[in-house]
C-alpha positions in Angstrom: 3.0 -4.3 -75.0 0.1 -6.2 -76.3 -3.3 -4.9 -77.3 -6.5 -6.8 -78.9 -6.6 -5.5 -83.0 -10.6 -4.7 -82.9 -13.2 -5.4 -85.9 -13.1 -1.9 -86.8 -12.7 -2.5 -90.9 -12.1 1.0 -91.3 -8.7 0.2 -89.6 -5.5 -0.5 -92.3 -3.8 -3.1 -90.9 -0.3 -2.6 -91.6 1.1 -4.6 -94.7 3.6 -7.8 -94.7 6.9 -8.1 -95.8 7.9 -10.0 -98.6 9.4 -13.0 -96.1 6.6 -12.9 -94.0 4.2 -13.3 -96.9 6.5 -16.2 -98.6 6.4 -17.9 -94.9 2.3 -18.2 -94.2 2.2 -18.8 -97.4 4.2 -21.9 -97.0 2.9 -22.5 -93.9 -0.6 -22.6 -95.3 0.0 -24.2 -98.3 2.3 -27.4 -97.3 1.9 -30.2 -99.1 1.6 -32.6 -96.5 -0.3 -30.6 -94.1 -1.7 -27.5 -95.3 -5.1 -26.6 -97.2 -6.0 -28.5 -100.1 -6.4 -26.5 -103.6 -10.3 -26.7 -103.6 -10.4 -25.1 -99.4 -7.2 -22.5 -100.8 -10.0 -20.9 -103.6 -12.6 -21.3 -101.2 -10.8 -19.3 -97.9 -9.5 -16.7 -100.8 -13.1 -16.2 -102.2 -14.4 -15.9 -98.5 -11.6 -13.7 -97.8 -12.8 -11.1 -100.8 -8.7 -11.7 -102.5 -8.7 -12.4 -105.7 -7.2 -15.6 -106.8 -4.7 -15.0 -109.6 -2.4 -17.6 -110.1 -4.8 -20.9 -110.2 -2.1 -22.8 -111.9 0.5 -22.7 -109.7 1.5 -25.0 -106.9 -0.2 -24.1 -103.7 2.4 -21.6 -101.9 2.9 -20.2 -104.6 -0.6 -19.7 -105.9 -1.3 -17.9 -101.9 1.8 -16.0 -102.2 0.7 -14.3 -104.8 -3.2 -13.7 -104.3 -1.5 -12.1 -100.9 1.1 -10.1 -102.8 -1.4 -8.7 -105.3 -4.0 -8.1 -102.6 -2.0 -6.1 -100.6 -0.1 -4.4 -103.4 -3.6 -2.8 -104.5 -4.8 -1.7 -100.4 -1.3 -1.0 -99.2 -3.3 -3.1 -96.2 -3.3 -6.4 -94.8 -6.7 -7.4 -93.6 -7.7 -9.6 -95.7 -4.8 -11.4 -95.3 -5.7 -11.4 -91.5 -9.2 -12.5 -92.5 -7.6 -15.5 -94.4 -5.7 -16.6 -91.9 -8.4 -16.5 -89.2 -10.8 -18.3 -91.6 -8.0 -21.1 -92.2 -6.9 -21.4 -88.6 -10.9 -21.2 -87.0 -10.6 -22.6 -83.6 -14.0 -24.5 -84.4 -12.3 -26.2 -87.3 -9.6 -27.7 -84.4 -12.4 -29.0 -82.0 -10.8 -32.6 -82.2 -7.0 -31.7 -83.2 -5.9 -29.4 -80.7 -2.1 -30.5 -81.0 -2.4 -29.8 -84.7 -4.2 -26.4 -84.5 -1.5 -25.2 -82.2 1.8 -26.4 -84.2 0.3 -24.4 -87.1 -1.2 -21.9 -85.1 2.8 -21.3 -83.8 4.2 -21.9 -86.9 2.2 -18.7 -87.9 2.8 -16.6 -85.4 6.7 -16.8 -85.5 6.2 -15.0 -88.8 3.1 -12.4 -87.9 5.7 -11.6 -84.5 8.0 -9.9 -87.3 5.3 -7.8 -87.8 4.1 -7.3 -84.6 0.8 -9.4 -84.6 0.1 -12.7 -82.6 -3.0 -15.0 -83.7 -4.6 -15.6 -80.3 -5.9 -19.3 -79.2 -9.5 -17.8 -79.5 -9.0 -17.0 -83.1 -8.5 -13.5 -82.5 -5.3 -11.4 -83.3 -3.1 -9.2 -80.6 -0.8 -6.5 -81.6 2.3 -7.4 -79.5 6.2 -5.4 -79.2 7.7 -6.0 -82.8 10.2 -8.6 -82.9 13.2 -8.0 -84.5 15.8 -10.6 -83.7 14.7 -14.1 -82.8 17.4 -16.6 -81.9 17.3 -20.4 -83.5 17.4 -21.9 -80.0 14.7 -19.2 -78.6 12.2 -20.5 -81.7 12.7 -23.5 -81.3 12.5 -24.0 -77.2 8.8 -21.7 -77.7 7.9 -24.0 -80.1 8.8 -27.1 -78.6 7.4 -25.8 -75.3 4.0 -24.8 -76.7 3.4 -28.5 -78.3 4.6 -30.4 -75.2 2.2 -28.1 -73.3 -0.8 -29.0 -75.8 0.0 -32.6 -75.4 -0.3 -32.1 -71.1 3.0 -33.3 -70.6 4.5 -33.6 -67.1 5.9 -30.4 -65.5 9.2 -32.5 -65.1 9.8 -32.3 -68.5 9.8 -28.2 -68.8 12.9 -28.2 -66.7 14.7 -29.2 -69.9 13.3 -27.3 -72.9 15.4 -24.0 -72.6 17.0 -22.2 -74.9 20.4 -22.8 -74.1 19.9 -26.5 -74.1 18.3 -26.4 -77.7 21.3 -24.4 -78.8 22.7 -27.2 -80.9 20.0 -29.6 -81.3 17.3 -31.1 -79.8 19.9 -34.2 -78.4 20.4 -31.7 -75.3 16.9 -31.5 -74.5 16.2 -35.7 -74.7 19.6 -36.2 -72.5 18.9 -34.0 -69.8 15.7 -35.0 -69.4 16.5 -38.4 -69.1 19.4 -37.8 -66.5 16.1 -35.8 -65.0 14.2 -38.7 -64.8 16.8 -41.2 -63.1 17.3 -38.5 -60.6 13.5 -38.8 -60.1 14.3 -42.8 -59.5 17.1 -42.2 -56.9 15.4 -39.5 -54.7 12.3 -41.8 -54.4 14.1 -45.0 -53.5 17.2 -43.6 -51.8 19.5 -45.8 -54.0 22.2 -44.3 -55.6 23.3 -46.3 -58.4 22.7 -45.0 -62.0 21.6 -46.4 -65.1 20.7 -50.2 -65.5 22.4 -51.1 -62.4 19.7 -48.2 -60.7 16.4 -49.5 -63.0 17.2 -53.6 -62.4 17.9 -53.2 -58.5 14.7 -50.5 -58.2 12.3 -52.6 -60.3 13.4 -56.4 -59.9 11.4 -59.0 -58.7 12.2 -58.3 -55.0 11.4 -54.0 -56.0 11.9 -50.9 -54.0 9.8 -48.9 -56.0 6.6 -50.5 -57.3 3.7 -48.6 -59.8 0.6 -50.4 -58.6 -0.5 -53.1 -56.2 1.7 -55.7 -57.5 -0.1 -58.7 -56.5 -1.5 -60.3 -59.3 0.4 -61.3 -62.8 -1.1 -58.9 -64.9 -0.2 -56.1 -61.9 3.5 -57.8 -61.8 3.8 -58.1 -65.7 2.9 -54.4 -66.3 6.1 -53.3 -63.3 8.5 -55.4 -65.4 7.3 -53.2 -68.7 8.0 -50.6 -66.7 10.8 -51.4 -66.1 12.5 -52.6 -69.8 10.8 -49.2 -70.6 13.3 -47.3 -68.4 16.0 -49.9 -69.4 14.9 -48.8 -73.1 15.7 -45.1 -72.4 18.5 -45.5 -70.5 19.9 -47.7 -73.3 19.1 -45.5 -76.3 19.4 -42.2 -74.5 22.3 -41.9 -72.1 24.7 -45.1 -72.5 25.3 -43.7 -76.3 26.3 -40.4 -74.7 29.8 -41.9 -72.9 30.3 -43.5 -76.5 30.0 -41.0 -79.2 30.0 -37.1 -79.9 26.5 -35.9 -79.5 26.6 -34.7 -83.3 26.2 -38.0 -84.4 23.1 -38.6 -82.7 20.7 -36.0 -84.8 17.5 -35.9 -82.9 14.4 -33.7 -85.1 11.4 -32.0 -83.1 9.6 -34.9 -83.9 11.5 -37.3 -82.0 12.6 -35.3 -79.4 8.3 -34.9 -78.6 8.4 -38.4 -79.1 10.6 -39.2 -76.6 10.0 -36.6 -73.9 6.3 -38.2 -74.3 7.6 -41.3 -73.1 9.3 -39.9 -70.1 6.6 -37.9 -69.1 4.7 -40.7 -69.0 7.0 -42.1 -66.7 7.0 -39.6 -64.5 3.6 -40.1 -64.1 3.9 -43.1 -63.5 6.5 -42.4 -60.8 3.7 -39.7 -59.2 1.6 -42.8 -58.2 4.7 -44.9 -56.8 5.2 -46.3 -54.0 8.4 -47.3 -51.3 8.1 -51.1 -50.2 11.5 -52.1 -49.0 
C-alpha cells in the first residue's frame, strides 16, 4: 500500500537505521558523483542539521550530521528535507538519466524503511521491504535507467530477474539472440549469426534501412551491417567458446550495449523487404 507522506511538520517521520543512514550517506556523498563539500554544508544548513564533523571525508561527515540529528528528534524529517533538497527535480532539468540512477540508488535504501522518493520530488510511504534479492535490485535498477534513456521495448524482454541472477552477461546474450530473431522473422531467412547479417545486408540485400540509392544511403546499410557483425562477434560467438564467467559484464556495459541494440531495433522498425 502506498500513500503520499503530507507537509504536515507536526508529523515524526519514523527514524533510519544505522545501514540505511550509512547508504544515503554514501550515496550522497560519492566522490565521483555526489555533492561537493561546499553544496554538503549548504543542503545541511538549509536542512536546519547541524554540521558536526566538517573534517571528515564527505560520507562520513553526512553520516554523522544524520546520526546526531536524528539521535536528538528520534525523527527523520530533516533527513527527508535533505534528501529532497539534494535530489530537487529542478536541479535535473537537463540530466534526467542522472537524476534517476541516484534517485534509485536512494530509494533501494528508503524502501527498507518504507518510503519511496517520488519523480516529482515528493515522498510515498510504500509496504516495508524486508528481503530484496541481488537479481530483483539489480533488474529494477537496470530497468528504470534503460527506461530513462527510451530504449526499445525489445530490449525489456530481457532485463528479468532470473536472467540477472548471475550477472549482467545473461541480459546482453539474450538480447542479442533477441535481436537476430528480429532479423530472421523480417527477412524469412533462417541462417544465424554472420552467415544471417552478410546474406540479409550484402550488396544484393533483403532487408534494407533507407532508400538505398545513393552512396551515402548505401555506405550507412553497410555500417549497419558491420554494426550487427560487431555484436554478433563480441556478444554471441564468445558464448560457444568460453564459460560465461569469464566474460564479466558491469551495469555500465551492459546499458552500453543494450543501447546499441536498441538502436538497432529501431533501426529494424523502419526496414524494409526488397527481395
Amino acid at each position: 500500500m502506498m500513500n503520499r507522506m503530507d507537509n504536515n511538520k507536526t508529523i515524526k517521520r519514523k527514524c533510519l537505521t544505522q545501514a540505511v543512514l550509512e547508504g544515503i550517506s554514501q550515496i550522497l556523498g560519492d566522490t565521483s558523483s555526489g555533492l561537493t563539500g561546499s553544496e554538503i554544508g549548504y543542503l545541511l544548513n538549509q536542512s536546519q542539521i547541524a554540521d558536526i564533523d566538517l573534517t571528515n571525508t564527505k560520507w562520513k561527515r553526512l553520516y554523522s550530521a544524520f546520526a546526531n540529528y536524528q539521535n536528538q528528534t528520534q525523527c527523520s524529517n530533516n533527513i527527508l528535507n535533505f534528501i529532497s533538497y539534494a535530489l530537487a527535480p529542478a536541479k535535473y532539468v537537463t540530466k534526467h538519466s542522472e537524476f534517476e540512477d541516484k534517485r534509485a540508488l536512494i530509494n533501494q535504501q528508503l524502501h527498507f524503511i518504507g518510503y519511496q522518493y517520488n519523480e516529482n520530488g515528493k515522498f510515498m510511504e510504500i509496504t516495508q521491504a524486508t528481503t530484496i534479492s541481488e537479481a530483483q535490485q539489480r533488474a529494477n535498477n537496470l530497468k528504470s535507467k534503460l527506461e530513462s534513456r527510451n530504449t526499445h521495448t525489445e530490449i525489456f524482454k530481457y532485463c528479468k530477474a532470473e536472467l540477472l541472477d548471475n550477472n549482467y552477461f545473461h541480459s546482453v546474450f539474450e538480447a542479442n539472440k533477441g535481436l537476430f530473431e528480429r532479423i530472421r522473422e523480417l527477412s524469412l531467412h533462417n541462417d544465424d549469426g554472420n552467415t544471417l547479417i552478410g546474406y540479409v545486408f550484402s550488396t544484393n540485400p533483403v532487408l534494407i534501412i533507407n532508400n538505398y540509392q545513393s552512396k551515402s544511403e548505401k555506405d550507412e546499410h553497410a555500417g549497419f551491417c558491420n554494426i550487427l557483425k560487431g555484436l554478433c562477434s563480441m556478444f554471441r560467438n564468445p558464448e560457444a567458446h568460453e564459460p560465461k564467467i569469464a566474460w564479466n559484464i558491469s551495469e555500465q556495459d551492459a546499458l552500453e550495449i543494450l543501447g546499441m541494440i536498441s538502436y538497432c531495433h529501431r533501426r529494424l522498425d523502419k526496414a524494409q523487404k526488397i527481395r
